[in-house]
PABATOR-60324 format. One record per residue (C-alpha): residue number from 1; x, y, z. Coordinates in nm, 3 decimals, m for minus. Layout:
BEGIN
[NUM, [X, Y, Z]] ...
//
This chain:
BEGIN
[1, [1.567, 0.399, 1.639]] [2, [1.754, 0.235, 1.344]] [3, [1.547, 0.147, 1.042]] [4, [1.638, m0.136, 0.733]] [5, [1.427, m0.166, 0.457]] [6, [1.382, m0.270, 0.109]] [7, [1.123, m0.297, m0.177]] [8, [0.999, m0.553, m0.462]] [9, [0.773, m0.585, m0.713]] [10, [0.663, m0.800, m0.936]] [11, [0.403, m0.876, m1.254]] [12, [0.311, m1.202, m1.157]] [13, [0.198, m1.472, m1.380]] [14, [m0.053, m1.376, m1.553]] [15, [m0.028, m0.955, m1.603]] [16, [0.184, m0.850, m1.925]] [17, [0.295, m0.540, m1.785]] [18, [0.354, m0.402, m1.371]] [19, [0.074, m0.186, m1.260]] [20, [0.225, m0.113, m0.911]] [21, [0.465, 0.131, m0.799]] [22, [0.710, 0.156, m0.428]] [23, [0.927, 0.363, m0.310]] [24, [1.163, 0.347, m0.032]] [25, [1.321, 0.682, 0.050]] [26, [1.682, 0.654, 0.084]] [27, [1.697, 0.785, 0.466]] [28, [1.415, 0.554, 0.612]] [29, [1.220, 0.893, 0.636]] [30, [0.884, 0.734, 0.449]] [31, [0.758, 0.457, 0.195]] [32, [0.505, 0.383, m0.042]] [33, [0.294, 0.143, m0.241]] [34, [0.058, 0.221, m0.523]] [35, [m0.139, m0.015, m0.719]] [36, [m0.279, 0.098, m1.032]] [37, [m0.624, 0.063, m1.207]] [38, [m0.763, 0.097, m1.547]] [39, [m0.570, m0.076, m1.822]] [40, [m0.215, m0.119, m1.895]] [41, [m0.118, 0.220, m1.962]] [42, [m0.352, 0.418, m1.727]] [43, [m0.282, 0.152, m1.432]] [44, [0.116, 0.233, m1.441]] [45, [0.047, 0.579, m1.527]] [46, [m0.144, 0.613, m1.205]] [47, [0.039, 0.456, m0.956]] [48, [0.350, 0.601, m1.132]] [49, [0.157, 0.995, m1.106]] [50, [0.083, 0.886, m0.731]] [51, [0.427, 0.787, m0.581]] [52, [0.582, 1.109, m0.744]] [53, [0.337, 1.349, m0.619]] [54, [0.362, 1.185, m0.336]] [55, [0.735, 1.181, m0.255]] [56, [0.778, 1.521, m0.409]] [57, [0.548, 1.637, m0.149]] [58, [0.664, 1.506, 0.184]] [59, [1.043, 1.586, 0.025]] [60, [0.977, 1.941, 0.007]] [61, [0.740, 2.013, 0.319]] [62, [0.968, 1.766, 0.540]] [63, [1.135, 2.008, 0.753]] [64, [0.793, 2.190, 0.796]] [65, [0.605, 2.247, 1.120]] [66, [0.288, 2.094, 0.892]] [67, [0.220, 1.789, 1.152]] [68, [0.242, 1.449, 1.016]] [69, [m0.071, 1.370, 0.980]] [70, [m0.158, 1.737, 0.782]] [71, [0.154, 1.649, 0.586]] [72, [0.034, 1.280, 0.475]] [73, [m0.327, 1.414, 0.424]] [74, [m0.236, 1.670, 0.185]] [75, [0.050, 1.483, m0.007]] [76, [m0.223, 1.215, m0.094]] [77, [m0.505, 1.467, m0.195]] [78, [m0.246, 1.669, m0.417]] [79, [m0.164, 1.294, m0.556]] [80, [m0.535, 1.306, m0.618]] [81, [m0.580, 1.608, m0.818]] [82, [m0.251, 1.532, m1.012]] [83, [m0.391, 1.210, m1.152]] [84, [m0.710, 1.404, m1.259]] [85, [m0.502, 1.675, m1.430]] [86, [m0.369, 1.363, m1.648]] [87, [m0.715, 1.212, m1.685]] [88, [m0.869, 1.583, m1.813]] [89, [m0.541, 1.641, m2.049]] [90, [m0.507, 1.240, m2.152]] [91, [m0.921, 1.129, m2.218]] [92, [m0.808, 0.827, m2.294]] [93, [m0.678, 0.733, m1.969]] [94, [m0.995, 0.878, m1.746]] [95, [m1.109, 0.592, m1.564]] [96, [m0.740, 0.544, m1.420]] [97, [m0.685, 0.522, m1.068]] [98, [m0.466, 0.402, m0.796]] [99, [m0.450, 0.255, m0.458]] [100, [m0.193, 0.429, m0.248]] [101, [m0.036, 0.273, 0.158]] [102, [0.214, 0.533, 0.259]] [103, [0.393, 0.515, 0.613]] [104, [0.595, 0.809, 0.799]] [105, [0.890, 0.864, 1.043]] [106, [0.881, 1.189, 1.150]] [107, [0.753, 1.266, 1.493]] [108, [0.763, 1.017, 1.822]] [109, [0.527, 0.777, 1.637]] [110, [0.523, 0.706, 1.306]] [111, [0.217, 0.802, 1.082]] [112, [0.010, 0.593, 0.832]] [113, [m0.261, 0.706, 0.563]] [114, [m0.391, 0.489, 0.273]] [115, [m0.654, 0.468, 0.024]] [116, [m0.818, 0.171, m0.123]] [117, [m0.708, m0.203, m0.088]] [118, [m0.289, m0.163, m0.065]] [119, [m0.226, m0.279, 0.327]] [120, [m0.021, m0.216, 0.594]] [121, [0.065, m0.429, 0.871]] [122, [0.306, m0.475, 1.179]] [123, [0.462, m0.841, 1.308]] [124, [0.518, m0.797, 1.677]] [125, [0.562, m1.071, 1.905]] [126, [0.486, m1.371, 1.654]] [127, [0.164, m1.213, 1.569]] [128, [0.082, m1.042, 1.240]] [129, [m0.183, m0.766, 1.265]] [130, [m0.306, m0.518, 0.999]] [131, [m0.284, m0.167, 1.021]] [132, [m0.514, m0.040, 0.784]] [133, [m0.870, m0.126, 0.652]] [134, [m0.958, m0.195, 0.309]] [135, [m1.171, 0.052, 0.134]] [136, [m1.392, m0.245, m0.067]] [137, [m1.732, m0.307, m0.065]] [138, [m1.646, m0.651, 0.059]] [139, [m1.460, m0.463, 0.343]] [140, [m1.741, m0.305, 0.487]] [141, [m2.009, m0.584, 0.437]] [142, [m1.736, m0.774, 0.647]] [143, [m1.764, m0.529, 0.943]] [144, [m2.159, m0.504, 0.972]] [145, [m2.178, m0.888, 0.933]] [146, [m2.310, m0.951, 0.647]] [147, [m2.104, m1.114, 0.487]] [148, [m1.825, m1.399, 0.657]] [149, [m1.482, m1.421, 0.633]] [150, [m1.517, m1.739, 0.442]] [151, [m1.706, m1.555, 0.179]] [152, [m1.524, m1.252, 0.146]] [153, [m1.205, m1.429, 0.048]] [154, [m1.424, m1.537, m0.277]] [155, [m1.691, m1.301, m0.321]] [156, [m1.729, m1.136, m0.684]] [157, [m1.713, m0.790, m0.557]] [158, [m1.405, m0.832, m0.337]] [159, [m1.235, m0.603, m0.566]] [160, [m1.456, m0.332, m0.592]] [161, [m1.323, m0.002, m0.440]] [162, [m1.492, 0.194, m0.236]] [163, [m1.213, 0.462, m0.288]] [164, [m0.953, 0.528, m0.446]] [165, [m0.677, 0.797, m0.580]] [166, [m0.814, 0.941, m0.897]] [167, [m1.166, 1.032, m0.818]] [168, [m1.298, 1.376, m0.796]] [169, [m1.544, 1.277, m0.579]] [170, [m1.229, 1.200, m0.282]] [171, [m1.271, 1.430, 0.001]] [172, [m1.113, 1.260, 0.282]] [173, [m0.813, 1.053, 0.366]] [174, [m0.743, 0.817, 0.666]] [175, [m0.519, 0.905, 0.871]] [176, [m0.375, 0.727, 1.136]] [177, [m0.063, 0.693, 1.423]] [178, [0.041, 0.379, 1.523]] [179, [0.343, 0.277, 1.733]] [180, [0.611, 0.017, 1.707]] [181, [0.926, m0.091, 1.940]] [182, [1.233, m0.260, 1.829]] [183, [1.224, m0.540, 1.723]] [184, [0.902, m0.444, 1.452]] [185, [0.842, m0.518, 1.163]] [186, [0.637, m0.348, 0.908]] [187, [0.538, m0.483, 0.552]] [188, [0.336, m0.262, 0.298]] [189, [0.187, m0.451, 0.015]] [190, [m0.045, m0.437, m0.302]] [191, [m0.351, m0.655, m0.291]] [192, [m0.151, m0.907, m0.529]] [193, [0.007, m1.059, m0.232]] [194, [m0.313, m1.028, m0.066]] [195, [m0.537, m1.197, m0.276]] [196, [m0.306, m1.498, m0.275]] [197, [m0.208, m1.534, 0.070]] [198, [m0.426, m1.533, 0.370]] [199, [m0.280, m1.353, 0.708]] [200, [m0.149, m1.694, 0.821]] [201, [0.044, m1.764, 0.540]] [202, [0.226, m1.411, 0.494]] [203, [0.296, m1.490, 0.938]] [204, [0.496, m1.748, 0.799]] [205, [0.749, m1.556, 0.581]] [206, [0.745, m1.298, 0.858]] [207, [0.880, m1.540, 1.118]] [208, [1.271, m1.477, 1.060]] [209, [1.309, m1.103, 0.891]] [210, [1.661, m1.105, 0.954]] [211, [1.748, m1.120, 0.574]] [212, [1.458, m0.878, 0.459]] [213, [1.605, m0.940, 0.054]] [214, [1.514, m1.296, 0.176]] [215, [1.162, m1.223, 0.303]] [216, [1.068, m0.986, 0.038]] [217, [1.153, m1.339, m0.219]] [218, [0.946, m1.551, m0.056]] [219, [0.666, m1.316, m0.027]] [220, [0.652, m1.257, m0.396]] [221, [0.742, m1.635, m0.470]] [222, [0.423, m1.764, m0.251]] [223, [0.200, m1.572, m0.397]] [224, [0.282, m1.662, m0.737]] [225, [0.305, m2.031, m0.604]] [226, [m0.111, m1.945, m0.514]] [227, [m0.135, m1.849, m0.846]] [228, [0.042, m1.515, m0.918]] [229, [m0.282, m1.367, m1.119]] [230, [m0.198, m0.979, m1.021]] [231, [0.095, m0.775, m0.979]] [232, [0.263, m0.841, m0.674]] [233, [0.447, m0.569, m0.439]] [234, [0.568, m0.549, m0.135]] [235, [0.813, m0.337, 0.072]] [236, [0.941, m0.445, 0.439]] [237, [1.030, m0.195, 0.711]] [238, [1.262, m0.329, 1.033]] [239, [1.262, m0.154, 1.344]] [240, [1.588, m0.215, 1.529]] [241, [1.791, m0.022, 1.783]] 
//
């Protein structure tokens, strides 16, 4: 299995400074996105605490016999306590947090966790899915029904986390395999692309990934065509033989 990738990020249109993080590792082996909370300095400060820990992690325990999903638990709950370190030695930064969407290739399948409102999601067959589910209020009111789809995409709380990286109070993280066959592709994202573009609108720049530098453009460019008001990130994954 032969894997091309590549990252971008942007501020937007309306942010002064980048609150999100990626990282692509250089051998295809994982990736990450991290979107930051709680003001200019503790937002980048998180998400930049979060990617580190993160890739430091997986780097040094890869060619362990932890499993995958172990590995990925623990990389993003010692991500977790890191960020809390800086909030107890840095008081001034102790309501930051981050969102964190960090994807695997390890075993036979490859292995997804995530916390909070950064998505993953796979284009197969002309059809754009996603992986993971958001960890909002909105989110969950959206699964028992009480709330539409209409109304989600412009409810006041549809940015309220129900977890996130950067709480003491974080016991678990999801965990989850997923497969994918050549001709994949994968796209990991902060909610700034989200929040501008529905599903059927990101389908659209997934329809020729060929030229992923080309993609990744458009992406970032529709979304701050929609209005641009957050940081926007994404990184794109290709599954070829």
């Amino acid at each position: 299995m032969k894997i091309n990738f590549i990252g971008a990020s942007d501020p937007g249109l309306i942010r002064t400074s980048n609150q999100d993080s990626f990282y692509t590792d250089p051998e295809g082996r994982f990736f990450i996105v991290a979107d930051g909370m709680g003001g200019h300095a503790g937002g980048e400060e998180a998400s930049r605490i979060a990617s580190q820990e993160i890739q430091a992690y997986l780097g040094a325990n890869w060619g362990s016999d932890i499993p995958s999903d172990k590995l990925l638990e623990e990389a993003l709950l010692r991500a977790n306590e890191a960020i809390i370190s800086d909030q107890q030695s840095h008081p001034e930064r102790s309501d930051m947090g981050t969102t964190a969407v960090v994807v695997v290739f390890r075993e036979d399948s490859p292995v997804c966790a995530h916390v909070g409102d950064s998505r993953l999601y796979r284009w197969r067959d002309s059809q754009l899915n996603q992986i993971t589910e958001d960890h909002t209020w909105v989110a969950r009111a959206l699964k028992v029904g009480d709330i539409l789809p209409d109304e989600a995409r412009i409810h006041p709380f549809r940015h309220v986390l129900s977890r996130c990286l950067g709480r003491e109070d974080l016991q678990h993280i999801d965990v989850q395999n997923f497969d994918v066959q050549q001709g994949d592709r994968l796209l990991l994202c902060s909610d700034g692309l989200t929040e501008e573009l529905v599903d059927e609108k990101i389908a659209t720049h997934m329809q020729d990934t060929s030229m992923l530098d080309k993609a990744s453009i458009g992406l970032i460019e529709s979304a701050k065509e929609h209005g641009g008001h957050d940081n926007i990130t994404v990184v794109l994954v290709a599954i070829d033989n």
